[in-house]
N, C-alpha and C positions, 0 to 999 in steps of 0.2 A: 721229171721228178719221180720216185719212184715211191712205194708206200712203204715203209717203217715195217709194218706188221699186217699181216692181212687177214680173217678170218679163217679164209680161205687154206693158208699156211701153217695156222694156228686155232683150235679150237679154243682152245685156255679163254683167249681175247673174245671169242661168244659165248662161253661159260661166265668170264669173270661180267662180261653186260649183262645179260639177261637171265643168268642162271639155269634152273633145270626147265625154264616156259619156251616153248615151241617157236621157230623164229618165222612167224607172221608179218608179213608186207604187203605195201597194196602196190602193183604190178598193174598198170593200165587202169588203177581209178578199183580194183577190184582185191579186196582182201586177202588173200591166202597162205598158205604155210610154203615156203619157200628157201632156196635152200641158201649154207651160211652167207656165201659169196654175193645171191641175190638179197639179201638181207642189208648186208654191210654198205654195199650201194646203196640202197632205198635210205636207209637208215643213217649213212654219211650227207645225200643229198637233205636230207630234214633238217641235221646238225648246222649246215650251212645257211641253210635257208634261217635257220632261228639267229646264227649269229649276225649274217645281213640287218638283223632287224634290230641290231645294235641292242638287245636285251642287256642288261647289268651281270657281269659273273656272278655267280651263287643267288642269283635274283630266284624268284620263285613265277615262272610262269602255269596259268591254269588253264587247262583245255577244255573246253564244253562241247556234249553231245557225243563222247567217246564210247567207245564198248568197252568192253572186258580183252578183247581180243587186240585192239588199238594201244592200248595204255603202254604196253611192254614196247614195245616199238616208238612210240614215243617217248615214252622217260628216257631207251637209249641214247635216243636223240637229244635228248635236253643234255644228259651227261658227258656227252661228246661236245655238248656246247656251254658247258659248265654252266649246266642250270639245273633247277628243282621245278619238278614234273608235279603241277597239281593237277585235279580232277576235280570238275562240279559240272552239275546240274545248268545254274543260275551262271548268266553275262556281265558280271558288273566288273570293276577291273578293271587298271591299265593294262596289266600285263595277261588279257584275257583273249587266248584263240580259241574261236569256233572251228570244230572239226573242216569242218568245209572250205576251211584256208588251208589244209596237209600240200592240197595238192599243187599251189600258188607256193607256199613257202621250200618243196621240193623242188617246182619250178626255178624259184628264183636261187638255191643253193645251187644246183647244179649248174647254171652260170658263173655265178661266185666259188666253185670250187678250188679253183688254182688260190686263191687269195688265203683260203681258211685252212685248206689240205694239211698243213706241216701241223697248225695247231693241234688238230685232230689224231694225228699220227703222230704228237707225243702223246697224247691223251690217250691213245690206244697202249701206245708201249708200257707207258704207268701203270695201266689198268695189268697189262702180262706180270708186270714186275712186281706186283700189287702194291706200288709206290702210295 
């Protein structure tokens, strides 16, 4: 199968996610500024992994223990899995991940990829089209 739209192919589609903010991923467990194409992966594998966890569309999940550098990379994540990116402090919550799950719910999308891929790569082409 092949991808719809790629970052990679198209800037627009990492303009229209994350805007004018630096495309940050974590790459073996370690944060950094990376470029679109390693983004998109990182950031695809998170999507997956969050929709795995059967979360509700337009549900609001809240991440705990994040940075300032983390958030932008994860809310794309969330919108690629039609969800609402919140941020706190405080655990309480159903729909509550600790940062320290990134790397488990990465894990587990990038297995799950084949199953969620097309969703995502319409979700991407909307975002070009700005549907």
């Amino acid at each position: 199968m092949t991808t719809i739209c790629s970052f990679d192919c198209n800037q627009s589609a990492l303009k229209s996610l994350i805007g004018d903010r630096k495309p940050v991923a974590p790459v073996e467990g370690v944060w950094m500024n990376v470029s679109a194409k390693v983004f998109e992966d990182q950031v695809r594998k998170l999507a997956y992994g969050l929709m795995v966890k059967d979360f509700r569309r337009g549900e609001t999940v809240v991440f705990t223990g994040c940075t300032d550098e983390m958030k932008t990379f994860i809310g794309a994540a969330c919108r690629l899995a039609h969800l609402n990116a919140g941020f706190s402090a405080c655990t309480d919550g159903n729909n509550t991940v600790p940062v320290s799950e990134l790397d488990y719910l990465m894990s587990i999308g990038g297995t799950w990829s084949r199953k969620y891929k097309s969703s995502v790569d319409r979700t991407m082409a909307r975002l070009i089209l700005g549907c």
